[in-house]
One Martini backbone bead per residue (centre of mass of N, CA, C, O) as a GRO file, in nm:
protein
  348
    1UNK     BB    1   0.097   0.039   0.021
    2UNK     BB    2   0.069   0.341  -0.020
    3UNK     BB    3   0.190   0.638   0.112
    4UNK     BB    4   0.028   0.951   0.256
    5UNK     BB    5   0.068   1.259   0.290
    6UNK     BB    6  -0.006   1.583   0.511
    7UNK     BB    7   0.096   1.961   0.458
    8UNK     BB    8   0.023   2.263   0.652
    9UNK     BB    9   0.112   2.580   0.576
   10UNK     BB   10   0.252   2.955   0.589
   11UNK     BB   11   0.585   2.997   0.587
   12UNK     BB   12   0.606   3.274   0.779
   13UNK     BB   13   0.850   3.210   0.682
   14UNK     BB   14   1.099   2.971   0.560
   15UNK     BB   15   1.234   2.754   0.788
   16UNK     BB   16   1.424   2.530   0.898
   17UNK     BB   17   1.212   2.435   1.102
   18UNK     BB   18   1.037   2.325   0.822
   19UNK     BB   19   1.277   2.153   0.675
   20UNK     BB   20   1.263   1.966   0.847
   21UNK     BB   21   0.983   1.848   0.920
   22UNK     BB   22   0.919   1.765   0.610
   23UNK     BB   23   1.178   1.551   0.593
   24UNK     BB   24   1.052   1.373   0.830
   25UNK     BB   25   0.797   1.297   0.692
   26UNK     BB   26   0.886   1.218   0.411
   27UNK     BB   27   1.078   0.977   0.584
   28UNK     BB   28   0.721   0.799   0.627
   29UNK     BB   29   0.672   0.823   0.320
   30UNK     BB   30   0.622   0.807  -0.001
   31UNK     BB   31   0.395   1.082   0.014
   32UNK     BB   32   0.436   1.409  -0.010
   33UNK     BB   33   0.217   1.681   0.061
   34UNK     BB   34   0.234   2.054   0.036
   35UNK     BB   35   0.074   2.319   0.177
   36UNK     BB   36  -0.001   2.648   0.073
   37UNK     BB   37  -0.102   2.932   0.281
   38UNK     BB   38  -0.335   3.143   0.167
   39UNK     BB   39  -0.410   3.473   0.352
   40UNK     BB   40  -0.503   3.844   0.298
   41UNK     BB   41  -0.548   3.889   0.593
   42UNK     BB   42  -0.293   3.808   0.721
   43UNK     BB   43  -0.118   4.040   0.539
   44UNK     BB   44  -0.295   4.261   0.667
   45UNK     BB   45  -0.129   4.246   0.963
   46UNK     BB   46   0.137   4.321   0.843
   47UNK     BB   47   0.378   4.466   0.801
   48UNK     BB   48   0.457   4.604   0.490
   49UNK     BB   49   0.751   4.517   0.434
   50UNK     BB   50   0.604   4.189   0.463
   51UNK     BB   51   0.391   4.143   0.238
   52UNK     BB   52   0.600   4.117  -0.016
   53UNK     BB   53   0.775   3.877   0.084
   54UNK     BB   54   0.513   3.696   0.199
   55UNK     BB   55   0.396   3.601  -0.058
   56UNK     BB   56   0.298   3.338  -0.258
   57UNK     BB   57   0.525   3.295  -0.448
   58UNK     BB   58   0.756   3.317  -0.220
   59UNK     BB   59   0.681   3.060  -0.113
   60UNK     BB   60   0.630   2.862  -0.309
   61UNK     BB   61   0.958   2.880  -0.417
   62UNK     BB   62   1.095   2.826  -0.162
   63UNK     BB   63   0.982   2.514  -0.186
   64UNK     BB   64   1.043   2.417  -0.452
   65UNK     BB   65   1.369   2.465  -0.414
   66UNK     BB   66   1.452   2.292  -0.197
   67UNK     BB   67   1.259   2.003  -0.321
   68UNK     BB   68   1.335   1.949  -0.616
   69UNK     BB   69   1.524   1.675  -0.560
   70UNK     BB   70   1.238   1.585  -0.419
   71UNK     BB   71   0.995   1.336  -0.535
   72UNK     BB   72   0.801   1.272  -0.294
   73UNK     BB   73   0.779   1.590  -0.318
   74UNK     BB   74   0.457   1.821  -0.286
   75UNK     BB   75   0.349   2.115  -0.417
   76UNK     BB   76   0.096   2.340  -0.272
   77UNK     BB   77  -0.230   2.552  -0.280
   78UNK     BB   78  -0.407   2.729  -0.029
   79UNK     BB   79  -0.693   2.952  -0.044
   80UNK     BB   80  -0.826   3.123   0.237
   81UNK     BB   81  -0.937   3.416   0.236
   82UNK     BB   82  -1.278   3.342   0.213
   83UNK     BB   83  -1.280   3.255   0.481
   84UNK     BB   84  -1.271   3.152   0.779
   85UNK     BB   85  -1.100   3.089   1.080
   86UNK     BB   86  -0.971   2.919   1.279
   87UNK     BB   87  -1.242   2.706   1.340
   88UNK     BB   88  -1.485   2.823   1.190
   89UNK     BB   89  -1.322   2.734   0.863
   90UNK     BB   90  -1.266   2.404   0.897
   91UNK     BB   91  -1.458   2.281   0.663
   92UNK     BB   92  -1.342   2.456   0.430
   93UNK     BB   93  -1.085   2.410   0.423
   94UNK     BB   94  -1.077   2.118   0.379
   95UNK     BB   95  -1.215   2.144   0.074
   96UNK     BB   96  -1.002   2.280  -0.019
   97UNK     BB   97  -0.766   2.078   0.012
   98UNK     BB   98  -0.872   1.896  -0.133
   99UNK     BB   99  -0.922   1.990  -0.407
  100UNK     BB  100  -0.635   2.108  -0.474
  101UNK     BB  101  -0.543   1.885  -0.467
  102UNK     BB  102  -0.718   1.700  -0.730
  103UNK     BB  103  -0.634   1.974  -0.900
  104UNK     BB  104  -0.274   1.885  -0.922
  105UNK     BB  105  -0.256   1.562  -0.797
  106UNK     BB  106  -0.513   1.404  -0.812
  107UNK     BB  107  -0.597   1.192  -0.675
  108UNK     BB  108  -0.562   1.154  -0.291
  109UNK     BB  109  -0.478   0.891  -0.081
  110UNK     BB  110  -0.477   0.946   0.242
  111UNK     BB  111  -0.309   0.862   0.545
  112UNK     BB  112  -0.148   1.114   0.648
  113UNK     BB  113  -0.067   1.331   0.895
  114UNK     BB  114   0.103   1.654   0.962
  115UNK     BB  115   0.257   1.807   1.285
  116UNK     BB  116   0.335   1.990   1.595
  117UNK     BB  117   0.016   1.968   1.724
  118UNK     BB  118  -0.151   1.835   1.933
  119UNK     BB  119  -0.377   2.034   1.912
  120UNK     BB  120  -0.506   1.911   1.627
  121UNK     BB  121  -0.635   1.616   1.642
  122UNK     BB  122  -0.928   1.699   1.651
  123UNK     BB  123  -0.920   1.781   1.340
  124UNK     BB  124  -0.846   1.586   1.219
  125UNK     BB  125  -1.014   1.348   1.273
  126UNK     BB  126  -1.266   1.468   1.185
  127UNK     BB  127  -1.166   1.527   0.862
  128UNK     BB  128  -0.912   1.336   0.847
  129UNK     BB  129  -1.015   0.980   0.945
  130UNK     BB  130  -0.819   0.816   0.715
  131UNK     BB  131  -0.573   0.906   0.899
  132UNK     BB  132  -0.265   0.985   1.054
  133UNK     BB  133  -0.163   1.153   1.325
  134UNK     BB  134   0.113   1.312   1.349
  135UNK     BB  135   0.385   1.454   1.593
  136UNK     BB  136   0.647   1.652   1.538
  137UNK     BB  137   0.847   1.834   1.720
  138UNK     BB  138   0.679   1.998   1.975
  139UNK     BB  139   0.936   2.118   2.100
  140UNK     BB  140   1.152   2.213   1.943
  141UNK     BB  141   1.462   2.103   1.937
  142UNK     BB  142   1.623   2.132   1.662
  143UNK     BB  143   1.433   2.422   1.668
  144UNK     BB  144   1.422   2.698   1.864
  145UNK     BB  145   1.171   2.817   1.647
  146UNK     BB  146   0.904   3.021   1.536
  147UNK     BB  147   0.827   3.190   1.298
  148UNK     BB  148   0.692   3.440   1.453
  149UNK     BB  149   0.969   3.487   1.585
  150UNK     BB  150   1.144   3.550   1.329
  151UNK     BB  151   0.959   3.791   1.211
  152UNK     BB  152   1.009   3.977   1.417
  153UNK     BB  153   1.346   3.925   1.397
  154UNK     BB  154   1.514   3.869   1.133
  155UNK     BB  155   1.782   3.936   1.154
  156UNK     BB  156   1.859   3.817   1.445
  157UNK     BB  157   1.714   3.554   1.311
  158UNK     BB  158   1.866   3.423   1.025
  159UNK     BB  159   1.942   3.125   1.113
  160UNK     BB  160   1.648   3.052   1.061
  161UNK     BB  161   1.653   3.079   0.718
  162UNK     BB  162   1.614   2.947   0.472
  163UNK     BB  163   1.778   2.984   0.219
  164UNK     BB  164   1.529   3.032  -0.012
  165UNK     BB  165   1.485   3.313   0.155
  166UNK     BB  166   1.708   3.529   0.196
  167UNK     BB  167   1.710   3.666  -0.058
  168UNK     BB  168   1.443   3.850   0.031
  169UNK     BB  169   1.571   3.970   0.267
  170UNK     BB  170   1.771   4.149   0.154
  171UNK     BB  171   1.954   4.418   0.172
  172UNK     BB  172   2.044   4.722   0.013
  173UNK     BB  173   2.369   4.870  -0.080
  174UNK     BB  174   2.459   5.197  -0.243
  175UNK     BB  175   2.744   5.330  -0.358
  176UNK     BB  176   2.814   5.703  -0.414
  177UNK     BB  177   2.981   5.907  -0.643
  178UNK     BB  178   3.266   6.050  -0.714
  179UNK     BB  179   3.561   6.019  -0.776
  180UNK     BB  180   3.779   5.959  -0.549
  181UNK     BB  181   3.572   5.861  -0.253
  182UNK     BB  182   3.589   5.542  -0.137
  183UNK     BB  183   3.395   5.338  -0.265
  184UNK     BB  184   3.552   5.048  -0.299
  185UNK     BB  185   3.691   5.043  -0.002
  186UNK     BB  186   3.384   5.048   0.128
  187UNK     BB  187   3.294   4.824   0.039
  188UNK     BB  188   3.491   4.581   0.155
  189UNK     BB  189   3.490   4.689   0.436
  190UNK     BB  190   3.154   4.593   0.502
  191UNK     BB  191   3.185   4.315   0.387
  192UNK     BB  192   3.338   4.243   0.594
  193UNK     BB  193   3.190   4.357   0.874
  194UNK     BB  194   2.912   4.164   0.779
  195UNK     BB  195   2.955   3.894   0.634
  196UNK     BB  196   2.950   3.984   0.317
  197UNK     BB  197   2.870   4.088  -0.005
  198UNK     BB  198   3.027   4.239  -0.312
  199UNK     BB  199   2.985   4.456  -0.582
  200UNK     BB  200   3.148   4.531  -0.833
  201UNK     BB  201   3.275   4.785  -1.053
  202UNK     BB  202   3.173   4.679  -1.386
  203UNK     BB  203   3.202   4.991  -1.527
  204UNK     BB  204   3.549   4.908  -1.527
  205UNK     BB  205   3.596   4.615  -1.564
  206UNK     BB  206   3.488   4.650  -1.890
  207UNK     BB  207   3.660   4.867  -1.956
  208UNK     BB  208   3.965   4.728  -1.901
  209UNK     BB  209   3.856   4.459  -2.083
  210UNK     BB  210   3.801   4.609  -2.364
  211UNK     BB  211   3.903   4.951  -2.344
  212UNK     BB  212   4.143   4.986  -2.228
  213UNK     BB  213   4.051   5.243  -2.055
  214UNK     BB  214   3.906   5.352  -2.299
  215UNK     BB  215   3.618   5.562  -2.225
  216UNK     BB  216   3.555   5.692  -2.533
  217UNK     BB  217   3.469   5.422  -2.675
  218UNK     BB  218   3.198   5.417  -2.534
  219UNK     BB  219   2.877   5.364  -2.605
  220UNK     BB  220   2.582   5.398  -2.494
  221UNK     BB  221   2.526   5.131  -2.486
  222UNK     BB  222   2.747   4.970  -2.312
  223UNK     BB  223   2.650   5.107  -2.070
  224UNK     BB  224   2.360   4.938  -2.075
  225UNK     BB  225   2.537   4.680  -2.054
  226UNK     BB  226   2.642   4.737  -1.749
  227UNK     BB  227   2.399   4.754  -1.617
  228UNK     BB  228   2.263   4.488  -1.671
  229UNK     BB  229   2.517   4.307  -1.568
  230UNK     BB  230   2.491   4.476  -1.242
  231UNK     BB  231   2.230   4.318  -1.213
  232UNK     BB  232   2.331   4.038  -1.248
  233UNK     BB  233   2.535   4.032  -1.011
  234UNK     BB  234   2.330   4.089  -0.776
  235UNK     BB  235   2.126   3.850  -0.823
  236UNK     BB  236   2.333   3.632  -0.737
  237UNK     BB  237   2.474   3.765  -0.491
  238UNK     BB  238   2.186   3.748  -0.342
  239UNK     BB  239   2.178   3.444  -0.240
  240UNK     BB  240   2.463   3.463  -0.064
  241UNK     BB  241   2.407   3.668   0.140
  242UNK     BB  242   2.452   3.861   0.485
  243UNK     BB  243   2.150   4.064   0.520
  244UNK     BB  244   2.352   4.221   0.259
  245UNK     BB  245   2.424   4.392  -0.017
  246UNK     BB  246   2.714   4.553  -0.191
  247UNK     BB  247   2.724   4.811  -0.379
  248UNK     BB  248   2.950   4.949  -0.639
  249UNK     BB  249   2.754   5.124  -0.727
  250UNK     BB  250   2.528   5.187  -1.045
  251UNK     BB  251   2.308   5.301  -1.277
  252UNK     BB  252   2.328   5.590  -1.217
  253UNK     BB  253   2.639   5.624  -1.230
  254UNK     BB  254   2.634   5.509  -1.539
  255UNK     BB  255   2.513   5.725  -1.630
  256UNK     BB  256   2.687   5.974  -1.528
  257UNK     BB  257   2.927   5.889  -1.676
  258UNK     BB  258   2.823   5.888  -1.955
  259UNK     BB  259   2.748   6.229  -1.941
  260UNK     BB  260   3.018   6.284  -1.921
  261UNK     BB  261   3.068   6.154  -2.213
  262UNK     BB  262   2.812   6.254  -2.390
  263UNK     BB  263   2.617   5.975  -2.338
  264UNK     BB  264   2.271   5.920  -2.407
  265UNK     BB  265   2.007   5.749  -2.229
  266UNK     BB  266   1.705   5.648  -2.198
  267UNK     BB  267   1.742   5.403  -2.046
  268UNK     BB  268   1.923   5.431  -1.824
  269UNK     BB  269   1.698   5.664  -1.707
  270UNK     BB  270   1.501   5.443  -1.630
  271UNK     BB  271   1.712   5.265  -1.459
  272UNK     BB  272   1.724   5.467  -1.262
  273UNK     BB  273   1.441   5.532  -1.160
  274UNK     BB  274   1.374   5.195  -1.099
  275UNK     BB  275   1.556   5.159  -0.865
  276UNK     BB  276   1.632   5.007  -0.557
  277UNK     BB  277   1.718   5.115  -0.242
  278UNK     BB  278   1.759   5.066   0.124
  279UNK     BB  279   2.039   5.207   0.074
  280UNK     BB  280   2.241   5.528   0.035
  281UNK     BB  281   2.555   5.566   0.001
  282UNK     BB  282   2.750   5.918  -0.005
  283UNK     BB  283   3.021   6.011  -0.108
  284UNK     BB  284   3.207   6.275  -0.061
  285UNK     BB  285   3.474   6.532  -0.157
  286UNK     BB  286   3.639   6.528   0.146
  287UNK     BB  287   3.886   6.409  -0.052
  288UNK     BB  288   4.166   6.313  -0.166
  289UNK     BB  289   4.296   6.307  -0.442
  290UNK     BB  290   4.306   5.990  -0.670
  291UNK     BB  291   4.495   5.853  -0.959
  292UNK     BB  292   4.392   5.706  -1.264
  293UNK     BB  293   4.305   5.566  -1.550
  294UNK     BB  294   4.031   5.703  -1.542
  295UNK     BB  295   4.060   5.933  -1.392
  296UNK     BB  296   3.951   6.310  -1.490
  297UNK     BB  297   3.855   6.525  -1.230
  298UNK     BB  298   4.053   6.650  -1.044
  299UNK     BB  299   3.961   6.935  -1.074
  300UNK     BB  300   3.853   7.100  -0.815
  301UNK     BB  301   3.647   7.260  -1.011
  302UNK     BB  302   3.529   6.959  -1.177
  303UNK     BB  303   3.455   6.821  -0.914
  304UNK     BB  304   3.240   6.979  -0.832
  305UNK     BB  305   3.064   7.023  -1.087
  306UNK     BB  306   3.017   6.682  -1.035
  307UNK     BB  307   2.880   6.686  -0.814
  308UNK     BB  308   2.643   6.865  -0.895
  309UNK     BB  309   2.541   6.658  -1.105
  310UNK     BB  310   2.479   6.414  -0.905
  311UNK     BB  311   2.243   6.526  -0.718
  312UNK     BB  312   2.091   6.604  -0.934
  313UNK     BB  313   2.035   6.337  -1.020
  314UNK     BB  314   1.932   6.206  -0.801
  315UNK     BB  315   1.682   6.402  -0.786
  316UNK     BB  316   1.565   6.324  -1.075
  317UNK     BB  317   1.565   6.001  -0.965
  318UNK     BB  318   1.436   6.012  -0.661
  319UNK     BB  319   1.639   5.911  -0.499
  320UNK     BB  320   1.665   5.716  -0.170
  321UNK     BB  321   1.795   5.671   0.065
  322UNK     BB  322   2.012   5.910   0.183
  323UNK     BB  323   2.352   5.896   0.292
  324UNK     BB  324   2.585   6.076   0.419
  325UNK     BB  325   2.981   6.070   0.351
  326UNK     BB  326   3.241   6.160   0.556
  327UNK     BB  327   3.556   6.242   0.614
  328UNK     BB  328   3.717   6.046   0.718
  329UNK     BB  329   3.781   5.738   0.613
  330UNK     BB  330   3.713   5.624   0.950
  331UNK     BB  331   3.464   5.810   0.945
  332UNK     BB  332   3.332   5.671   0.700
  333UNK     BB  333   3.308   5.366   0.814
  334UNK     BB  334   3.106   5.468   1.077
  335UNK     BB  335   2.909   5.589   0.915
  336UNK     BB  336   2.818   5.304   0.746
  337UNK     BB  337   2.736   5.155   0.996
  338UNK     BB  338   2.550   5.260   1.120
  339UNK     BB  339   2.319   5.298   0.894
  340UNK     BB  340   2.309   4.974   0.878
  341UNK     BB  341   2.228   4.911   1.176
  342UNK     BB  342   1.972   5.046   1.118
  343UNK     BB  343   1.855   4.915   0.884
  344UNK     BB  344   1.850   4.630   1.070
  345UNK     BB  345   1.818   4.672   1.376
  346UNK     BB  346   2.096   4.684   1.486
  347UNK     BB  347   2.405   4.631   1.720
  348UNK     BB  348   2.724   4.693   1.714
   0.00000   0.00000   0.00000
């Protein structure tokens, strides 16, 4: 006889121990079903930056992605929006539960279920009585943690959530200024500090490596080129960033660049627009010049009109959280981690 498992739950977030407890139901069964409960109440009653991290599509996806290689293991969704809420709409959710079954993956002759909740029984026993309800690690030995602790302190609490999860909820910060101005060597310190990646400034390796540093060669599409690079450099180690990742320069910068080379993308300005990052610091012009291969505005007088060009576009692009960076270099990496852990609500 084949057996056949039943998990429901709103995985908000997915922790490890709910990938621990999928996996030990997983192998007791022949066949576990994991059904993912949308409730449109539940998510307007969460802080709002909260709503849409915590989307269907994004827990989802958490699951999918987890269980990929396990073929016993199939997700499915159950929208529970429009009914009442347990217990007052147990006979509901279950009708939509056997339902979403039957519409995703076919009859499914369920023999057990399983949950964490000793308190769970009486509502299988009435609704699945077909079924063995079995009750995983009721104390949490394994990850002392649940959702809702994880969801209340995300950064605090990171080492809790699910791999598959963490890029989602990954802060972004940009760094942007004039040239010469300690961007690239501020993103590596930062990087090392908070033990996470940064990606480094793309159209600097592409002139270097494509126009030898002859940034003159470069046209309007390049930089475009340049753009989307940089951005797919970023969704890349999104994925294994620790709580937040650091961009050296944005898209922003790349059109800053081509204008000061008079080279102007409708796109570009698009992308730049269309950009959001949770932290930008900008790193101001009071320190001293250092010259290279690329940089051409060392000239006091035009290293501040350039100043005021990128500021303007700032303005322009209406970029947001922008806090400024000054002083001293030490002065520069204390005032950037400041920043940083008010940005995830952690003390230095």
């Amino acid at each position: 006889m084949t057996t056949r498992g039943l998990i429901v739950g709103k995985f908000a977030p997915l922790t490890r121990g709910h990938v621990t407890f999928i996996h030990r139901a997983a192998a007791r069964v022949d066949e576990l079903h994991v059904m993912v409960c949308y409730d449109e109440k539940f998510l307007a009653e969460l802080p709002t930056d909260l709503q849409s991290k915590l989307s269907l599509k994004n827990r989802h996806i958490w699951l999918l992605e987890t269980f990929e290689k396990y073929s016993n293991v199939h997700i499915g969704i159950v929208d529970e929006t429009l009914i009442k809420e347990y217990p007052e709409g147990a006979a509901e959710f279950t009708k939509l539960v056997r339902k979403s079954l039957s519409e995703e993956f076919g009859e499914v002759m369920l023999t057990h279920t399983f949950s964490s909740e000793p308190s769970y029984d009486s509502y299988f026993r009435q609704f699945f009585p077909e079924t063995k309800h079995e009750v995983i690690d009721p104390e949490r030995q394994l990850v002392k943690i649940s959702a809702t602790e994880v969801r209340s302190s995300l950064y605090h609490n990171w080492q809790y959530l699910a791999q598959s999860a963490r890029k989602d909820f990954v802060k972004s910060v940009a760094i942007i200024g004039c040239e010469s101005t300690g961007k690239s060597t501020l993103a590596k310190q930062l990087a090392d500090h908070f033990s996470t990646l940064y990606v480094p400034e793309v159209g600097r390796v592409i002139c270097e490596a494509e126009f030898y540093s002859h940034e003159e060669y470069m046209a309007a599409q390049d930089y475009v080129d340049v753009a989307f690079a940089h951005k797919e450099a970023e969704r890349q180690k999104k994925k294994l960033a620790n709580k937040l990742l650091i961009s050296d320069t944005n898209n922003l910068i790349t059109e800053f660049s081509a204008l000061c080379m008079g080279k102007k993308s409708n796109l570009l300005a698009l992308m730049s627009r269309a950009e959001k990052y949770d932290l930008v610091l900008y790193t101001d012009i009071d320190v001293s010049w250092v010259g290279d291969n690329l940089r051409r505005n060392g000239d006091p007088g035009r290293r501040t009109e350039t100043d005021a060009m990128l500021r303007k576009l700032c303005d322009e692009r209406k970029v947001e959280h922008i806090v400024h960076i000054n002083g001293t270099y030490e002065q520069r990496l204390l005032k950037a981690i400041t920043a940083i852990n008010n940005l995830l609500g952690v003390t230095s």
